[in-house]
Backbone as CSV, one residue per row, in Angstrom:
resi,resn,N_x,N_y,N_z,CA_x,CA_y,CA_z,C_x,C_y,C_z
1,UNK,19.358,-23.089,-0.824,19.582,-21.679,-1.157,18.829,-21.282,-2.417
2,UNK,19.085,-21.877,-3.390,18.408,-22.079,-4.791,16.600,-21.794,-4.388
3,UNK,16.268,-22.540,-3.421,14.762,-22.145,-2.924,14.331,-21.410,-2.223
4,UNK,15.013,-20.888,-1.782,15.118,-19.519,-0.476,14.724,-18.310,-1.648
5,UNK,15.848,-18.440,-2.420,16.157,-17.285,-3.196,15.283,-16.912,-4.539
6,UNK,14.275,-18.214,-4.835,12.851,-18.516,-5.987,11.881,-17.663,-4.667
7,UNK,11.765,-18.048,-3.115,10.955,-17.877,-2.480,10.823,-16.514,-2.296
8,UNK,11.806,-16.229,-2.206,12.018,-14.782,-1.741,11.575,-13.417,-2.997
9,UNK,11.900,-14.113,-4.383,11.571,-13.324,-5.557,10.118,-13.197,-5.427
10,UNK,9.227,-14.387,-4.878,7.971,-14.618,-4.793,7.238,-13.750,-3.993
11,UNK,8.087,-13.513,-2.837,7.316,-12.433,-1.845,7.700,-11.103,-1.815
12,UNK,8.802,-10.569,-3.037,8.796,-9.398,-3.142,7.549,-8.962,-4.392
13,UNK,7.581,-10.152,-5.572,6.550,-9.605,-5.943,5.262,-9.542,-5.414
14,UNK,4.436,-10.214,-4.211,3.689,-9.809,-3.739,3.604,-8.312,-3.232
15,UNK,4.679,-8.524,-2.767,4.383,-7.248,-1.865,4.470,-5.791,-2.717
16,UNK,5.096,-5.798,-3.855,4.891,-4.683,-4.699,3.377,-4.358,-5.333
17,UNK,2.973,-5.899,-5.476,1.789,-5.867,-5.717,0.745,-5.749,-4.574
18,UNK,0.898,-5.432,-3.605,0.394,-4.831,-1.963,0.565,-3.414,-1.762
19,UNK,0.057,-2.204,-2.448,0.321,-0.795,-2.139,-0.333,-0.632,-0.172
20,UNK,-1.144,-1.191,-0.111,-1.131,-0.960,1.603,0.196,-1.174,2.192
21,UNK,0.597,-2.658,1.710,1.831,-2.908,2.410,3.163,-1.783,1.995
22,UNK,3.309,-1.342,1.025,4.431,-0.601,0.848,4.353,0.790,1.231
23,UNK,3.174,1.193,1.818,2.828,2.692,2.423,2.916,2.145,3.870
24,UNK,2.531,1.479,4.264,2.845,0.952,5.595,4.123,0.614,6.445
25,UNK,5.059,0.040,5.399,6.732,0.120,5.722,7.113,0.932,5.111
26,UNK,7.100,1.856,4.067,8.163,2.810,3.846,7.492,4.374,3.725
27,UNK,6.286,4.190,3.662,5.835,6.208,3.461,5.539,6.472,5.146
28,UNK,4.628,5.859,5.460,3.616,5.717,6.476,4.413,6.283,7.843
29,UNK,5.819,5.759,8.016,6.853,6.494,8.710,7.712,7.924,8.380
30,UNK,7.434,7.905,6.994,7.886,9.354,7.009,6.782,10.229,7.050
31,UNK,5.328,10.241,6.884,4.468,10.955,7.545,4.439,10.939,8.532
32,UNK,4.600,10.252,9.453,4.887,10.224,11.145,5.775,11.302,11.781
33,UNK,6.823,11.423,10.401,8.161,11.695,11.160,7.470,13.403,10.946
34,UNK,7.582,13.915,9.640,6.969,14.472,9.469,5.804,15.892,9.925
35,UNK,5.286,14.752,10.964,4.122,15.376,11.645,4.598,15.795,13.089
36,UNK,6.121,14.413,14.013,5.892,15.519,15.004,6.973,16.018,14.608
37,UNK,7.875,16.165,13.508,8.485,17.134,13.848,8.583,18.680,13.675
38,UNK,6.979,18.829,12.515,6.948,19.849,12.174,5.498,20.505,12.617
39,UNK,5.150,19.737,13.415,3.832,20.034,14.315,3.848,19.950,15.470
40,UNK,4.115,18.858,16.142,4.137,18.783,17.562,5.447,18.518,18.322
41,UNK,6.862,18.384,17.612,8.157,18.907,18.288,7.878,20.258,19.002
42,UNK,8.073,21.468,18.371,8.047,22.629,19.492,7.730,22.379,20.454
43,UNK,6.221,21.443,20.868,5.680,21.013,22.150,6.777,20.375,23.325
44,UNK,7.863,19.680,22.592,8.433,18.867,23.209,9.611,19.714,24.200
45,UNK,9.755,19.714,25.332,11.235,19.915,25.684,12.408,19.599,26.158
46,UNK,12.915,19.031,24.231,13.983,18.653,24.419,15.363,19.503,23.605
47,UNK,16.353,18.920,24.186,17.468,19.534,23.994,18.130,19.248,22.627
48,UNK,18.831,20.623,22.470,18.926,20.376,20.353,17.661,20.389,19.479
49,UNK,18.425,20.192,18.466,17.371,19.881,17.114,16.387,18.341,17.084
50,UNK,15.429,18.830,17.656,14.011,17.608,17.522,14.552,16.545,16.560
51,UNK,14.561,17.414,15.159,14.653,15.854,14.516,15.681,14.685,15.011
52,UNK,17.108,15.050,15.220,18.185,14.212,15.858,17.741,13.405,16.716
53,UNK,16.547,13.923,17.667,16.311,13.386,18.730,15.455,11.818,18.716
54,UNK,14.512,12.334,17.665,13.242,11.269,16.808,13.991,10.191,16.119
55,UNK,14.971,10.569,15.386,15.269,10.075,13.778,15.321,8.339,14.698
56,UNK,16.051,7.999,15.969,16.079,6.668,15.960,14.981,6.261,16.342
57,UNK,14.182,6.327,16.739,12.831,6.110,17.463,11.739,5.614,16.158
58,UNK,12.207,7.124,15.302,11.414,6.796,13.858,11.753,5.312,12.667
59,UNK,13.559,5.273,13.104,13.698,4.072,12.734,13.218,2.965,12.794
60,UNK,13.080,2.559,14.091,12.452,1.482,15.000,11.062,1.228,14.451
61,UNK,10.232,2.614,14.601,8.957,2.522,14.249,8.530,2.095,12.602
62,UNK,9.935,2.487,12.043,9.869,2.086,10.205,9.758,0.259,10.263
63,UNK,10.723,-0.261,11.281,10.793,-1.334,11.043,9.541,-2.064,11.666
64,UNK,9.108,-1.778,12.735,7.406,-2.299,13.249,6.572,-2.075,12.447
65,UNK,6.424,-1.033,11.575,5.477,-0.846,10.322,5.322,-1.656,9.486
66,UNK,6.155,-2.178,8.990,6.096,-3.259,8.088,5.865,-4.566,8.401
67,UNK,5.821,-4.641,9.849,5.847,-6.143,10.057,4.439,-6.726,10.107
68,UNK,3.484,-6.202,9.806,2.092,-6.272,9.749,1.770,-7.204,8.075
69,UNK,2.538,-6.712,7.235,2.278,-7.446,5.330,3.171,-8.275,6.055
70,UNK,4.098,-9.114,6.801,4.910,-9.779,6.923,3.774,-11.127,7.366
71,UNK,3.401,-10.760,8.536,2.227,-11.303,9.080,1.236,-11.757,8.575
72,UNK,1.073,-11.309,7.555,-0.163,-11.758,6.709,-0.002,-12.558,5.330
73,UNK,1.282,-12.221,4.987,1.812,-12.934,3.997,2.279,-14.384,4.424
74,UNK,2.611,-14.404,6.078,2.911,-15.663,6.086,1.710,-16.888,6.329
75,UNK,0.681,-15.875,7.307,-0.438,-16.429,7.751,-1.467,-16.802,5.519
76,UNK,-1.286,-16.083,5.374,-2.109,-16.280,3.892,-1.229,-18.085,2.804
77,UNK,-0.307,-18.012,3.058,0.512,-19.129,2.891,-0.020,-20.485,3.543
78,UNK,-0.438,-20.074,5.194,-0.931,-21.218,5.343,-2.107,-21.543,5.088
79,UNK,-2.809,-20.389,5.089,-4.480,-21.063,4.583,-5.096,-20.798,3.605
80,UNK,-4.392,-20.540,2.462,-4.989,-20.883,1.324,-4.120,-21.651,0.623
81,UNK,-3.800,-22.524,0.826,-3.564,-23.794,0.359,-1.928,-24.221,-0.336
82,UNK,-1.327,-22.903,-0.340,0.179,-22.607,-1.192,0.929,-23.674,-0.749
83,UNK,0.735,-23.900,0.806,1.890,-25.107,1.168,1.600,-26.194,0.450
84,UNK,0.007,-26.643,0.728,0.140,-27.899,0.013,0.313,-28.223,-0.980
85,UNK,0.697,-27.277,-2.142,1.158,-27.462,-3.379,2.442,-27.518,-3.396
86,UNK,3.209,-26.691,-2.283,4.823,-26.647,-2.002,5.583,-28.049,-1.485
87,UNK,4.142,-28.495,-0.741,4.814,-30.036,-0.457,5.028,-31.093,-1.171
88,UNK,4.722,-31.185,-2.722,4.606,-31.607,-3.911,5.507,-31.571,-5.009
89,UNK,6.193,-30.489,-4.769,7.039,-29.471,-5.641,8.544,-30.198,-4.514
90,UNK,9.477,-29.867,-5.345,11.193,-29.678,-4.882,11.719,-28.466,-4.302
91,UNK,11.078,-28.279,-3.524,10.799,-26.782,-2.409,11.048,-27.734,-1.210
92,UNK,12.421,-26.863,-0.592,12.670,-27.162,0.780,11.728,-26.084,1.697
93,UNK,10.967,-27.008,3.007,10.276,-25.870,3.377,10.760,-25.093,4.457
94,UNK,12.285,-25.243,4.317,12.720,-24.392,5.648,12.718,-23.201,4.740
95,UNK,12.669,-23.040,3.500,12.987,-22.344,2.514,11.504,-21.153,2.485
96,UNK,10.744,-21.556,2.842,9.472,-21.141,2.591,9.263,-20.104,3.727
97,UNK,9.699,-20.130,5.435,10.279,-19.406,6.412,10.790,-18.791,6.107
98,UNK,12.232,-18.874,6.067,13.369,-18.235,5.551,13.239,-17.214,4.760
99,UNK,12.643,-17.227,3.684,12.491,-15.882,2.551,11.639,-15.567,2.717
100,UNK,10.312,-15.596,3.829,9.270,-14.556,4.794,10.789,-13.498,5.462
101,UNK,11.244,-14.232,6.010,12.050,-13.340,7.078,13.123,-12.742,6.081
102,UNK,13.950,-12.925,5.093,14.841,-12.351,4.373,14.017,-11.373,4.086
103,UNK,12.735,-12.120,3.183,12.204,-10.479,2.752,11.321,-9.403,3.421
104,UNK,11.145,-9.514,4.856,10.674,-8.851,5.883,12.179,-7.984,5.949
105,UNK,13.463,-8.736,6.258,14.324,-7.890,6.421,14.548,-6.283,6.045
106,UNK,14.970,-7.317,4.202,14.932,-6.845,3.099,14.196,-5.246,3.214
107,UNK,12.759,-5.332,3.026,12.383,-4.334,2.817,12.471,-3.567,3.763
108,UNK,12.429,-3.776,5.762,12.781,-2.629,6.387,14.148,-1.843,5.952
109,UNK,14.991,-2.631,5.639,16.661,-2.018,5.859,16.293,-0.456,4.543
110,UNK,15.346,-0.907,3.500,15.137,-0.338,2.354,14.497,0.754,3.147
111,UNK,13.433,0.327,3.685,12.553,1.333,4.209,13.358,2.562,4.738
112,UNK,14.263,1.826,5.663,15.061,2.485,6.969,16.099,3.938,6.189
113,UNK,16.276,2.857,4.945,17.460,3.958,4.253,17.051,5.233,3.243
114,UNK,15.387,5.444,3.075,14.972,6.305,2.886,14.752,7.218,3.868
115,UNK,14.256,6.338,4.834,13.708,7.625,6.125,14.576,8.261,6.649
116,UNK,16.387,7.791,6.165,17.623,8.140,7.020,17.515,9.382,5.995
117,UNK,17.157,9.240,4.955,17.573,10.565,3.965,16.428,11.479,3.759
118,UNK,15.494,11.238,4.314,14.239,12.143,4.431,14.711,13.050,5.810
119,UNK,15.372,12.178,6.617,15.666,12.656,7.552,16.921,13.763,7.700
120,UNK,17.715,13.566,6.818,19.016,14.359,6.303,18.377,16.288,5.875
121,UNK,17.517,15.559,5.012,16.573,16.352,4.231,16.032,17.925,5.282
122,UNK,15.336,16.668,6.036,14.877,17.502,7.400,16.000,17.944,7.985
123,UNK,17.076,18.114,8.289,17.875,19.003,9.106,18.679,17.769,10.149
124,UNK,18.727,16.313,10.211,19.530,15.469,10.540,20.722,15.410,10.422
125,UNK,21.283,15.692,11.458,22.760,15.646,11.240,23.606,15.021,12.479
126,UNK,23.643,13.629,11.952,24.424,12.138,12.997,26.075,12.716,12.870
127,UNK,26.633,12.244,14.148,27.652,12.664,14.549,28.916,11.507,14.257
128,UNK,27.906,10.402,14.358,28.491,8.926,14.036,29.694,9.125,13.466
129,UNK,31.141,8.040,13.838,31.853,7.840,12.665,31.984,6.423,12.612
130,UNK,32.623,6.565,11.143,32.421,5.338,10.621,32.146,3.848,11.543
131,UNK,33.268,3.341,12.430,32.810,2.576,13.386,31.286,2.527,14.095
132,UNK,30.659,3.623,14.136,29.550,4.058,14.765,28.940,3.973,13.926
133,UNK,28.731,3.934,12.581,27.755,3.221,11.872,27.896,1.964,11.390
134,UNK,29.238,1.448,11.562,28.685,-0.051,11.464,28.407,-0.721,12.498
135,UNK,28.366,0.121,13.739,27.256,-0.495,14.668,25.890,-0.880,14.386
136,UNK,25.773,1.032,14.088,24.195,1.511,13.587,23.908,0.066,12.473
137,UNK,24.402,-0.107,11.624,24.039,-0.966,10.609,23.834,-2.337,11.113
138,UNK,24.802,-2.873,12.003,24.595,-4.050,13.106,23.513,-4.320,13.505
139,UNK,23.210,-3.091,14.464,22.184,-3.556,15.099,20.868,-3.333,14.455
140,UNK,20.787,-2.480,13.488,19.559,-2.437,12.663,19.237,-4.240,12.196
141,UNK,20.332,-4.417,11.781,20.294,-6.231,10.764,19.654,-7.106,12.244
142,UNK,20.081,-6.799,13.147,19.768,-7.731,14.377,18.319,-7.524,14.501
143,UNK,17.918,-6.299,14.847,16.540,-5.749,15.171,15.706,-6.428,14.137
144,UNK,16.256,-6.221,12.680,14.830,-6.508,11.811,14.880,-8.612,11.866
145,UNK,16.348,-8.859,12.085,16.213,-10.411,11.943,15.172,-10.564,13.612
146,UNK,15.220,-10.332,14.485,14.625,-10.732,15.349,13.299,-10.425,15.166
147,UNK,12.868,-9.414,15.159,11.458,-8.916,14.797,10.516,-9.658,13.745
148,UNK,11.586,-9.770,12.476,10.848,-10.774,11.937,10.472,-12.389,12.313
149,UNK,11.350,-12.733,12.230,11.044,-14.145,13.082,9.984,-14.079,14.010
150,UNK,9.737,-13.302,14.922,8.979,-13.289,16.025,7.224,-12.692,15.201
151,UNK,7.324,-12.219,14.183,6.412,-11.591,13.875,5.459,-13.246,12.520
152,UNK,6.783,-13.812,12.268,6.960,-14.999,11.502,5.878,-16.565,12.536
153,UNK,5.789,-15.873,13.363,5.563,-16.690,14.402,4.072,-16.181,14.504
154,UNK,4.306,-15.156,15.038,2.717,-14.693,15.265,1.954,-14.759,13.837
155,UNK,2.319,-15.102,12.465,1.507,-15.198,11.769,1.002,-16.731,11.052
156,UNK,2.331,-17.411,11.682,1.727,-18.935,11.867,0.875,-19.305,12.690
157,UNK,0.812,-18.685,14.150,-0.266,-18.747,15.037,-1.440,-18.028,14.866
158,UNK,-1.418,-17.419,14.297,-2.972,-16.824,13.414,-3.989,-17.786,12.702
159,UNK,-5.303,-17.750,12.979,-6.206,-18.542,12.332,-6.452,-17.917,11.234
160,UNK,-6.916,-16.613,10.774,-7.282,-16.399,9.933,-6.157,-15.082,9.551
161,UNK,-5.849,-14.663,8.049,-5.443,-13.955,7.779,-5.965,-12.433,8.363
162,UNK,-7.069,-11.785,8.772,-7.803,-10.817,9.086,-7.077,-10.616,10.987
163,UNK,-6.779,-11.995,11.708,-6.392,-11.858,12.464,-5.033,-11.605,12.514
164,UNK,-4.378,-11.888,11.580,-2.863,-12.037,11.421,-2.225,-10.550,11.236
165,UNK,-3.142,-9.535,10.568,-3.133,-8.563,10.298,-3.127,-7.548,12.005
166,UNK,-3.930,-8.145,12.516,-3.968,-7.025,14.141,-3.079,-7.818,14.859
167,UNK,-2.689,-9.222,14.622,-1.796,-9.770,15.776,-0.500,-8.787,16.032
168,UNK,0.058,-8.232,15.389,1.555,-7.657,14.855,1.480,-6.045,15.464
169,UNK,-0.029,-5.516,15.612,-0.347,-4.203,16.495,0.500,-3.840,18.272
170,UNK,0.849,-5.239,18.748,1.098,-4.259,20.231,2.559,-4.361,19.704
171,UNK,3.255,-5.101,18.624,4.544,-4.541,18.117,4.509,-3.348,17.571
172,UNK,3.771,-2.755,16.824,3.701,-1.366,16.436,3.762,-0.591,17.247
173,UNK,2.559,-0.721,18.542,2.415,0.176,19.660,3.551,0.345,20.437
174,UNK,4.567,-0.694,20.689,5.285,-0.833,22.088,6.744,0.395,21.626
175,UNK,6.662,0.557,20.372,7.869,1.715,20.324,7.287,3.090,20.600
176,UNK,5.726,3.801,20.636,5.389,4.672,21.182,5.738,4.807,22.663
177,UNK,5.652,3.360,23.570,5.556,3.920,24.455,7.278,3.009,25.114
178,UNK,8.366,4.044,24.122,9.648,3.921,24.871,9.886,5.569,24.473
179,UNK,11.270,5.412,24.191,12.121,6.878,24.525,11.865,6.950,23.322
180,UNK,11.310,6.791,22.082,11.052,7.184,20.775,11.186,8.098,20.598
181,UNK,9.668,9.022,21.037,9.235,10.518,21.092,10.132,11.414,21.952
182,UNK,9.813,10.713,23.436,10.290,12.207,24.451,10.651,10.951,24.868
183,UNK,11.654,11.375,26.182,12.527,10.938,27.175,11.730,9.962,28.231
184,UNK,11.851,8.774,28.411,11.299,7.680,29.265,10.776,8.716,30.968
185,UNK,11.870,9.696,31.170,11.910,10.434,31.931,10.800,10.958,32.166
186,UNK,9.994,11.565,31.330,9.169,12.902,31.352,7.712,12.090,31.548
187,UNK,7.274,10.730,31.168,6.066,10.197,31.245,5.502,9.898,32.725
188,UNK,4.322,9.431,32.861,4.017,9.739,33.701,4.339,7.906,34.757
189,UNK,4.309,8.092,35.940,4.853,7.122,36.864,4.024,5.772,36.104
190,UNK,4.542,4.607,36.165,3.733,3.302,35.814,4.646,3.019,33.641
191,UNK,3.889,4.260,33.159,4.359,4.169,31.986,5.861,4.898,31.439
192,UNK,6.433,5.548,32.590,7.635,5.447,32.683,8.487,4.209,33.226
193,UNK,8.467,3.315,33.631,8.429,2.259,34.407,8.776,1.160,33.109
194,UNK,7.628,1.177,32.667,7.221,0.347,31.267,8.130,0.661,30.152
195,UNK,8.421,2.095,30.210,9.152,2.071,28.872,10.773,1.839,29.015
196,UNK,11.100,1.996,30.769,12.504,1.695,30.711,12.959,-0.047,30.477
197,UNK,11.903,-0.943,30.775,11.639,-1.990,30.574,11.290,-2.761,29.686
198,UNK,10.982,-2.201,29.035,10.646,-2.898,27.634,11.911,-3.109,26.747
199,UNK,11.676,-3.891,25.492,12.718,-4.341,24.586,13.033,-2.975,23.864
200,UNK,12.496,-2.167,23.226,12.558,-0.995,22.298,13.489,0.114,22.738
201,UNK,13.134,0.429,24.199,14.236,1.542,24.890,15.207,1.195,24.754
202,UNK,15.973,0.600,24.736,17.593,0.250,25.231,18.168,-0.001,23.660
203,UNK,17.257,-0.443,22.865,17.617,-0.696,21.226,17.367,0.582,20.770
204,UNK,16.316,1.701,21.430,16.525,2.946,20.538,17.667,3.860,21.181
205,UNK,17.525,3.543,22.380,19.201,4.460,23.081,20.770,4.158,22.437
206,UNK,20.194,2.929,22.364,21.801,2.666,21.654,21.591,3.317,20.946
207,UNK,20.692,2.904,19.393,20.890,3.720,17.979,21.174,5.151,18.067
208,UNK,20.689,5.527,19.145,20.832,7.389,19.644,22.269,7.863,20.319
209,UNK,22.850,6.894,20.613,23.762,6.492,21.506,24.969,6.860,19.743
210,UNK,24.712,5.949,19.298,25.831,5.422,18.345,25.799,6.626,16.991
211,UNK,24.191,7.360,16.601,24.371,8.092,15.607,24.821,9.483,15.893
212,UNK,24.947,9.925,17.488,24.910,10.819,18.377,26.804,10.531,18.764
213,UNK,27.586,9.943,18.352,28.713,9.251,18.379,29.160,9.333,19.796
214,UNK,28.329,8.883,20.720,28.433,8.525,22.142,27.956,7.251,22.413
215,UNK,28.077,6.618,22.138,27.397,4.849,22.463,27.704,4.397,23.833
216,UNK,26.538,3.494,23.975,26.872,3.654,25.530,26.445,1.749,25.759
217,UNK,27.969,1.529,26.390,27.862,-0.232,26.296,27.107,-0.870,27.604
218,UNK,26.689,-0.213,28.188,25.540,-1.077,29.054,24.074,-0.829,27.956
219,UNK,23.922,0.293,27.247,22.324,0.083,26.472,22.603,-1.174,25.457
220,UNK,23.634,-0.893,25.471,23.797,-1.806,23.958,24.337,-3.554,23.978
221,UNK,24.547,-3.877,25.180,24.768,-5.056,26.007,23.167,-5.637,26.005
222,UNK,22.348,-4.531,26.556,21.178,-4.860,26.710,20.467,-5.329,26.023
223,UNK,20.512,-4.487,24.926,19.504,-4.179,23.150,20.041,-5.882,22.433
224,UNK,21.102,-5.824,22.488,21.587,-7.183,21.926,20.615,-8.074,22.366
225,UNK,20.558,-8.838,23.918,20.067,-9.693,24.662,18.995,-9.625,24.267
226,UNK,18.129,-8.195,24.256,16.769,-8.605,23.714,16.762,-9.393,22.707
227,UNK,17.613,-8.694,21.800,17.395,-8.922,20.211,17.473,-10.755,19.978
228,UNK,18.857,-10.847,20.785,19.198,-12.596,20.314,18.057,-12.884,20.990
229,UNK,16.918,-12.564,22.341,16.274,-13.457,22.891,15.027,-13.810,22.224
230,UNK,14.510,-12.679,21.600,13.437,-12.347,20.739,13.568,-13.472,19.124
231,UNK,14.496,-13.322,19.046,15.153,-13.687,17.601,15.136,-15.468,17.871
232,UNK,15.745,-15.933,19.035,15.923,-17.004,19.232,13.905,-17.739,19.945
233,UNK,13.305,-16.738,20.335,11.801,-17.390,20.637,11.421,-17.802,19.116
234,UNK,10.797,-16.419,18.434,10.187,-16.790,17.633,10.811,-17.976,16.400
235,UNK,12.254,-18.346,16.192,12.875,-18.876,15.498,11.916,-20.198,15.798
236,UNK,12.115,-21.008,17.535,11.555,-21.964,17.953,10.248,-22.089,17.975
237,UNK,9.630,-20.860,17.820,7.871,-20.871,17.685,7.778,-20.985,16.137
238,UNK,8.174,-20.498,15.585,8.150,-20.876,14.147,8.224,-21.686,13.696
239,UNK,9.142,-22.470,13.900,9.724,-24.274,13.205,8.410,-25.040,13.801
240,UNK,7.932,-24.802,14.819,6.560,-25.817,15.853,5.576,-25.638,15.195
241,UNK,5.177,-24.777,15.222,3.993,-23.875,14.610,3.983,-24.823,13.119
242,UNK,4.887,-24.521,12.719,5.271,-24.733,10.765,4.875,-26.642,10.644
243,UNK,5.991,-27.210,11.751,5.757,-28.744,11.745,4.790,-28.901,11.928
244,UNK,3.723,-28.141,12.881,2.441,-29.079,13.268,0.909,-28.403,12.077
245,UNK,1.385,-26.979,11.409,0.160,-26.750,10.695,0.616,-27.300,9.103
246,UNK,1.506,-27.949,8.654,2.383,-27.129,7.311,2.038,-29.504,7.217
């Protein structure tokens, strides 16, 4: 714990010292949000106030944003040489994992809890009660622990840091194409298909589900399964990856 918690001080100061990375998880989504809701919402037709409709979608997308400095911070660890000085040192190296993914957490939940109040700002108004946000809060902790790990993975399997950086892209992409924006409904045949199928829909319905104080326990049965399944790959791609390059 004692090394988790040295490790973890270590990769927040990187990352403060990373202004790409901190516009990337925490501004970079509220310009998003931003844009359709005060540009290209009207376009949309949906029911109620746009922003309500976005705000979980935008969540999701806060937390894929960031997982890109996650990726690269872990991939940069392995090849420039940090481990092999760590293997030298009284550094446990499950410890060295571990506070990648704490502080991947870490900073979405941060991220998440600005964009909830940018979003307030904007005219957001969750119906949630209390129980219904400590869902919301649940499954956020699930989403970012799985995501990271899995993203923890793809940056051990990276050769070069430059690659480690685009590996983490069709995670960014894959929340565009769920119920984020507009309704899985309205897209066109094939990529409607895709988005009811994918991991992201059923994790942003719930959150819409639960801040909308209607939760609905088949999305959220679902969203889980992803989450532990996702959470539980990359955990095992990680430890392999780690034993055989580290």
């Amino acid at each position: 714990m004692s090394s988790a918690t040295t490790m973890l001080g270590r990769n927040f100061k990187h990352t403060l010292r990373n202004p790409v990375a901190v516009f990337n998880g925490a501004i970079f989504p509220i310009v998003l949000m931003l844009m359709f809701v005060y540009v290209l919402g009207g376009a949309y037709d949906i029911p109620g106030n746009y922003v309500d409709y976005i705000t979980p979608g935008m969540i999701i997308l806060t937390v894929c944003y960031g997982l890109s400095g996650t990726a690269l911070a872990v991939n940069s660890d392995m090849t420039k040489g940090i481990i092999n000085r760590f293997k030298v040192m009284d550094i446990s190296r499950s410890a060295v994992l571990s506070a990648h993914v704490a502080a991947s957490m870490l900073r979405s939940l941060i991220a998440i809890a600005v964009l909830i109040g940018v979003a307030l700002i904007m005219g957001f108004r969750p119906a949630a009660s209390f129980p219904d946000w400590l869902g919301v809060i649940g499954l956020l902790v699930l989403v970012t622990f799985a995501t990271s790990w899995i993203t923890v993975a793809l940056g051990l399997a990276a050769k070069t840091p430059e690659s480690a950086g685009l590996i983490s892209v069709p995670l960014v992409m894959l929340p565009f194409l769920s119920s984020a924006i507009v309704p899985a409904d309205t897209m066109a045949a094939g990529v409607k298909q895709f988005a009811d199928y994918q991991p992201f829909t059923p994790i942003i319905e719930t959150l819409r589900g639960l801040l909308d104080g209607t939760p609905s326990g088949g999305d959220a049965v679902v969203a889980i399964a992803w989450c532990a399944g996702i959470a539980l790959v990359g955990y095992v791609w990680s430890l392999s990856t780690f034993k055989k390059r580290a």
